[in-house]
C-alpha positions as YAML, in Angstrom:
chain: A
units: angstrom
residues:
- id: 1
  name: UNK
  ca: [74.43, 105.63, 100.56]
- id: 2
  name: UNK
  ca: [76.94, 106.19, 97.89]
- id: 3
  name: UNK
  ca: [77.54, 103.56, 95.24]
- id: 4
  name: UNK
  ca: [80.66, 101.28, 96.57]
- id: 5
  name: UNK
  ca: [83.33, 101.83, 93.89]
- id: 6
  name: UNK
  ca: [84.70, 98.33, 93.03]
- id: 7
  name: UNK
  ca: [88.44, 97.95, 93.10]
- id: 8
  name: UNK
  ca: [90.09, 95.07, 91.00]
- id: 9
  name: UNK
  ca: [88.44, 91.00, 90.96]
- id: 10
  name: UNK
  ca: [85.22, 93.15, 92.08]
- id: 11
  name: UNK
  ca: [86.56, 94.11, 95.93]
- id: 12
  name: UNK
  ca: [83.24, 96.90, 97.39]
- id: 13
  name: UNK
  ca: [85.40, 99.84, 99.02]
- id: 14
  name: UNK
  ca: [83.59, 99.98, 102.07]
- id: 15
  name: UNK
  ca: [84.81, 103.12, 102.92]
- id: 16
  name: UNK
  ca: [83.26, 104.54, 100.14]
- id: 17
  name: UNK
  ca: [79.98, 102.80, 101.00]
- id: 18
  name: UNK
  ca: [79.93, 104.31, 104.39]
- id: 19
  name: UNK
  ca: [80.95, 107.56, 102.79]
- id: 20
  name: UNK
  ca: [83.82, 107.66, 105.28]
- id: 21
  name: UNK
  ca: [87.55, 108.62, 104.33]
- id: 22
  name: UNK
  ca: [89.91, 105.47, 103.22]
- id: 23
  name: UNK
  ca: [92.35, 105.74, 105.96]
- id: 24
  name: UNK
  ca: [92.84, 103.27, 108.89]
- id: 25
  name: UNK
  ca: [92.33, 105.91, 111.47]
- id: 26
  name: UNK
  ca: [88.48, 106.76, 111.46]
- id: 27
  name: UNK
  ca: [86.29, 108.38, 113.78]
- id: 28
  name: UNK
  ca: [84.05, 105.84, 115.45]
- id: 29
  name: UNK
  ca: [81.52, 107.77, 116.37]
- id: 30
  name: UNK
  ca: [81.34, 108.66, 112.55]
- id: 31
  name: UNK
  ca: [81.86, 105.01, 111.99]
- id: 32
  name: UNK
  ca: [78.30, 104.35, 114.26]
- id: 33
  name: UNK
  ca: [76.47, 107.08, 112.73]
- id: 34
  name: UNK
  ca: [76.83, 106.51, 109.93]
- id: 35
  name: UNK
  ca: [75.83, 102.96, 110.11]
- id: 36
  name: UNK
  ca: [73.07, 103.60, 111.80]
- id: 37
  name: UNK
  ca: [72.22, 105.83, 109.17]
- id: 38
  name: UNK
  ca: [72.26, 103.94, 106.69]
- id: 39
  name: UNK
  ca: [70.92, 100.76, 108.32]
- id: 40
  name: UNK
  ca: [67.69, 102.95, 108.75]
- id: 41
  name: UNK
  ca: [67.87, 104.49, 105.23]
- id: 42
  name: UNK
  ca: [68.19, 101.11, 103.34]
- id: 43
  name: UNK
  ca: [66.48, 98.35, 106.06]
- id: 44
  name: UNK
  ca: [64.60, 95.49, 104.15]
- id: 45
  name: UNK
  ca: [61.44, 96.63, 105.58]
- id: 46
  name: UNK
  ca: [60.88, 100.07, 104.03]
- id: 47
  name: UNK
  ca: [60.39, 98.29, 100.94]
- id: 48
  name: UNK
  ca: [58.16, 95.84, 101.85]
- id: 49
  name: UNK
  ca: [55.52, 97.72, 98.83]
- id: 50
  name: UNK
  ca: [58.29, 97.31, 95.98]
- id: 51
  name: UNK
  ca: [58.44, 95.33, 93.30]
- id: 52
  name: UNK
  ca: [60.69, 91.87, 94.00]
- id: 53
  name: UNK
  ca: [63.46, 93.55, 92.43]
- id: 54
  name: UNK
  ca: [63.38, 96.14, 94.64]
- id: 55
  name: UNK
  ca: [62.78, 94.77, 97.50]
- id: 56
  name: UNK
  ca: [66.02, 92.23, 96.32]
- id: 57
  name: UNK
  ca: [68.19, 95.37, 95.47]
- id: 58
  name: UNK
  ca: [67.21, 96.61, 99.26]
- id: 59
  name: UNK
  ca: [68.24, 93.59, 101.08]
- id: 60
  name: UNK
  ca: [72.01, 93.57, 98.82]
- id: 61
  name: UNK
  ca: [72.27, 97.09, 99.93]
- id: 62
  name: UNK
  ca: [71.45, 96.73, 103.73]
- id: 63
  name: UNK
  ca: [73.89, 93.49, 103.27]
- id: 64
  name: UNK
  ca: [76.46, 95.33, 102.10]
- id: 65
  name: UNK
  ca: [76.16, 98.02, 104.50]
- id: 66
  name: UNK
  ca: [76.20, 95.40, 107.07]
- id: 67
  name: UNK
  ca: [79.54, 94.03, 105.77]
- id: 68
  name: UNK
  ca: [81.24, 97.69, 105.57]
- id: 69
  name: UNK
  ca: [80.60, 98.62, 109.18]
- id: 70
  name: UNK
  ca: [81.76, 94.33, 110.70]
- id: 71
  name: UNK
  ca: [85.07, 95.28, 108.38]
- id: 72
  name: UNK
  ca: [85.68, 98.92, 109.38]
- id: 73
  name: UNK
  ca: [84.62, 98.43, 113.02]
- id: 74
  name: UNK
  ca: [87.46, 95.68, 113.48]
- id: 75
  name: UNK
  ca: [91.21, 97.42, 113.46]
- id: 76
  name: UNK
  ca: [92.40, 94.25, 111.86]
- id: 77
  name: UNK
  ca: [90.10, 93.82, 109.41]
- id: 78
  name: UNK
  ca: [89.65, 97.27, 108.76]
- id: 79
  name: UNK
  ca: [93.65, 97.26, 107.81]
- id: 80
  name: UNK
  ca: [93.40, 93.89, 105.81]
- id: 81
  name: UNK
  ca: [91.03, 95.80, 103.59]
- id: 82
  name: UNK
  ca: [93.08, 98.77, 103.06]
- id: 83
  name: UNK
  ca: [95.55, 96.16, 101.92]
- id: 84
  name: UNK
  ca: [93.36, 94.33, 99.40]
- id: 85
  name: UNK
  ca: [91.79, 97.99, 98.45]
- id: 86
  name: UNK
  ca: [95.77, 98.33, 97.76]
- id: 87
  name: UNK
  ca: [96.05, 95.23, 95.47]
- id: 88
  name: UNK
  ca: [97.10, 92.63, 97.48]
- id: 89
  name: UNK
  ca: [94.57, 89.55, 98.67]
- id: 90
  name: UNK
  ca: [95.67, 87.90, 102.03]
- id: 91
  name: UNK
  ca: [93.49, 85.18, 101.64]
- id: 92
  name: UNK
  ca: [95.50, 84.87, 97.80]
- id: 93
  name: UNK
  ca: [98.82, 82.92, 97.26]
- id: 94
  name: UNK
  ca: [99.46, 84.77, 93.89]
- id: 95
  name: UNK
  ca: [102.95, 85.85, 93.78]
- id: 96
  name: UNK
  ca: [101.99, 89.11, 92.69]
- id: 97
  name: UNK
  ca: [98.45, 89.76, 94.04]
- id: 98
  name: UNK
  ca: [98.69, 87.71, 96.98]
- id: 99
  name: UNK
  ca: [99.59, 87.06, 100.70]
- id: 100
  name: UNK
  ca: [103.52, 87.76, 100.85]
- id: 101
  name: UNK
  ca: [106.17, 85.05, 102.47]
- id: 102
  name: UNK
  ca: [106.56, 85.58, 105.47]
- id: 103
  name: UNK
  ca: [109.89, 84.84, 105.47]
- id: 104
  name: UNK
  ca: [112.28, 81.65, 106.31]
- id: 105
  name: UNK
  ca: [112.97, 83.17, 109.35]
- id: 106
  name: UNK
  ca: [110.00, 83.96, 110.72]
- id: 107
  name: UNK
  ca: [109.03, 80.32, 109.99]
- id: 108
  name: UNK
  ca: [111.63, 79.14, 111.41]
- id: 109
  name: UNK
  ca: [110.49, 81.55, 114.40]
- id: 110
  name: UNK
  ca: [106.79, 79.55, 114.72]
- id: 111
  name: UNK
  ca: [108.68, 76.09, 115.02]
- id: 112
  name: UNK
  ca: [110.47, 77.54, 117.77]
- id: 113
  name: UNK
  ca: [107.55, 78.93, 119.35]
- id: 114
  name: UNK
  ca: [105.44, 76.05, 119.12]
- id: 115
  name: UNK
  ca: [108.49, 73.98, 121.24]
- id: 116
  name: UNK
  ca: [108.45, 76.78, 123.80]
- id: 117
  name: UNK
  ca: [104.59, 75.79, 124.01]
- id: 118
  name: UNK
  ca: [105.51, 72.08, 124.31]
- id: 119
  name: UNK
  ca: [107.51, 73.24, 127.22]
- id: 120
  name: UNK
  ca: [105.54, 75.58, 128.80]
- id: 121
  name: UNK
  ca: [102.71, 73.35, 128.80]
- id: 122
  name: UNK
  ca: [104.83, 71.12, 130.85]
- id: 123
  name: UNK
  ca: [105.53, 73.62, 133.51]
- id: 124
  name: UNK
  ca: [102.11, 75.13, 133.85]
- id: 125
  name: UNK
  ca: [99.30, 77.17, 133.59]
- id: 126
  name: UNK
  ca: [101.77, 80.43, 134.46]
- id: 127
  name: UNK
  ca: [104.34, 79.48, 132.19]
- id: 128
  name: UNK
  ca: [101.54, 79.16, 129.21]
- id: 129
  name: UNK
  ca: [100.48, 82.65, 130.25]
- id: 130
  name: UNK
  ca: [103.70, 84.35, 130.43]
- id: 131
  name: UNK
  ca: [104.22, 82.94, 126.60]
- id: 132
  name: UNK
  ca: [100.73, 83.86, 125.63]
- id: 133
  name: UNK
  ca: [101.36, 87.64, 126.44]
- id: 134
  name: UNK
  ca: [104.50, 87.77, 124.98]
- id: 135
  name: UNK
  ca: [102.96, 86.36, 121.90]
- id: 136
  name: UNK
  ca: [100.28, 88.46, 122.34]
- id: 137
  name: UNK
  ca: [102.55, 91.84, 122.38]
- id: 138
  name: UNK
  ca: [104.35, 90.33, 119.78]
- id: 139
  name: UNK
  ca: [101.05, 90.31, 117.58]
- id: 140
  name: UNK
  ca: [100.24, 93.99, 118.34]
- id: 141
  name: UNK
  ca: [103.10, 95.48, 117.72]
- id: 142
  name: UNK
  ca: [103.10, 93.67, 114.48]
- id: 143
  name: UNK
  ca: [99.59, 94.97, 113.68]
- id: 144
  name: UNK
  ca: [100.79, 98.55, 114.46]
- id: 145
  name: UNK
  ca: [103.59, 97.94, 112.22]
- id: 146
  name: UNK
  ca: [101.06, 97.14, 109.74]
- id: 147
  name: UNK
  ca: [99.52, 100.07, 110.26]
- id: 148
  name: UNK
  ca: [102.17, 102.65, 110.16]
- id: 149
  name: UNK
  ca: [103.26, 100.80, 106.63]
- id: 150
  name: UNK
  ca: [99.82, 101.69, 105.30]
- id: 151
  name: UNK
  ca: [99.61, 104.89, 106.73]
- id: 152
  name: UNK
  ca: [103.16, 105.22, 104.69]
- id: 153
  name: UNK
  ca: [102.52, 103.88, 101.75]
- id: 154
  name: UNK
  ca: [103.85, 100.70, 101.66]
- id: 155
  name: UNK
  ca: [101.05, 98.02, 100.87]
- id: 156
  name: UNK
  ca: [103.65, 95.28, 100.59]
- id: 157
  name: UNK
  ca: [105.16, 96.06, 103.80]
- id: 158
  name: UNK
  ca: [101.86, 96.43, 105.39]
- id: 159
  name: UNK
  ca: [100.89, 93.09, 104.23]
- id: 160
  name: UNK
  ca: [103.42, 91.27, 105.05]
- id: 161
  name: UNK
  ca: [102.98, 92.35, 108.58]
- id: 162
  name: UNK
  ca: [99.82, 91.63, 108.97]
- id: 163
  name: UNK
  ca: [99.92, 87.99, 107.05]
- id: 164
  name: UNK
  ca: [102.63, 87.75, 110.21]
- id: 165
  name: UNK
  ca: [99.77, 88.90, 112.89]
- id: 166
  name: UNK
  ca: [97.81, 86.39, 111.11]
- id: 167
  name: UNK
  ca: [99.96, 83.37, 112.61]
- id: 168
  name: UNK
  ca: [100.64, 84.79, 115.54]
- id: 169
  name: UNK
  ca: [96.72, 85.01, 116.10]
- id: 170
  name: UNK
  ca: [96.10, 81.73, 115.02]
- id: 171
  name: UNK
  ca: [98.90, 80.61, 117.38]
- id: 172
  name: UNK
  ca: [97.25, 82.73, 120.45]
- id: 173
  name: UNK
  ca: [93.80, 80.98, 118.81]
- id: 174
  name: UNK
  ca: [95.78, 77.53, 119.50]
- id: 175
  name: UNK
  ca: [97.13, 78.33, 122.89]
- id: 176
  name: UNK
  ca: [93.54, 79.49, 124.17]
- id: 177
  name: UNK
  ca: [91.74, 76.22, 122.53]
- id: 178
  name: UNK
  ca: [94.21, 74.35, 124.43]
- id: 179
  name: UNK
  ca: [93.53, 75.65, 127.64]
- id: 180
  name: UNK
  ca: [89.73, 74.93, 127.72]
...
């Protein structure tokens, strides 16, 4: 396993700990050896005849190599990493280092769509679904927009599209808890 080079406020570059290139295309297959790999290289249990330390140092490795293949394995989280690995937090509302606005407009947007739930609701199960997979194409195109803007480049652009995936998801997240 290579050592994890740590970025800024002590952010692990998983991609380095997987030895795998920082891009958000990656090869999955390379993705799952690799993991499996390592999983076998730095398990717990092949240490169980170390010293405490040792066998502590283990269990942070295997732990962190657990963490790097959850992240890259998910397309979203695998591009909200680029983005912090880029400078910028999501989960941050520093001006600078943080989760960009949105936008008035696109705020403005949400109020809207949560009355177009209000209604919908009141017309039916079909009604909720057409606006569910209009949100939901609305959210993937927004994620690919991401996407291309890291594949360009542009980490503020990129973030700002995905901190706009992240409502719509939690809106799709609202939508589906409703319907249970």
């Amino acid at each position: 396993m290579n050592e994890p080079r740590k970025q800024g406020a002590g952010e692990v570059d998983y991609f380095a700990c997987l030895d795998l290139p920082r891009r958000h295309a990656i090869d999955r297959a390379a993705l799952e050896r690799r993991y499996l790999e390592l999983s076998r290289e730095v398990h717990p249990d092949r240490f169980a005849g170390a010293s405490s330390g040792e066998q502590r140092a283990a269990v942070e490795r295997a732990s962190l190599v657990n963490a790097a293949y959850r992240a890259l394995r998910d397309p979203v989280r695998r591009a909200e990493h680029l983005v912090k690995l880029g400078g910028i937090d999501l989960d941050l509302t520093d001006p600078e280092r943080g989760a960009p606005d949105p936008g008035k407009a696109f705020l403005i947007e949400m109020i809207e769509l949560r009355e177009a739930l209000e209604e919908a609701q009141g017309a039916g199960a079909a009604a909720v679904g057409r606006l569910r997979g209009a949100i939901e194409a609305r959210a993937e195109e927004t994620l690919d927009a991401g996407i291309d803007a890291i594949d360009g480049g542009e980490v503020r652009e990129a973030a700002r599209h995905l901190v706009i995936h992240r409502y719509l998801q939690r809106f799709l997240d609202e939508i589906d808890g409703e319907a249970h």
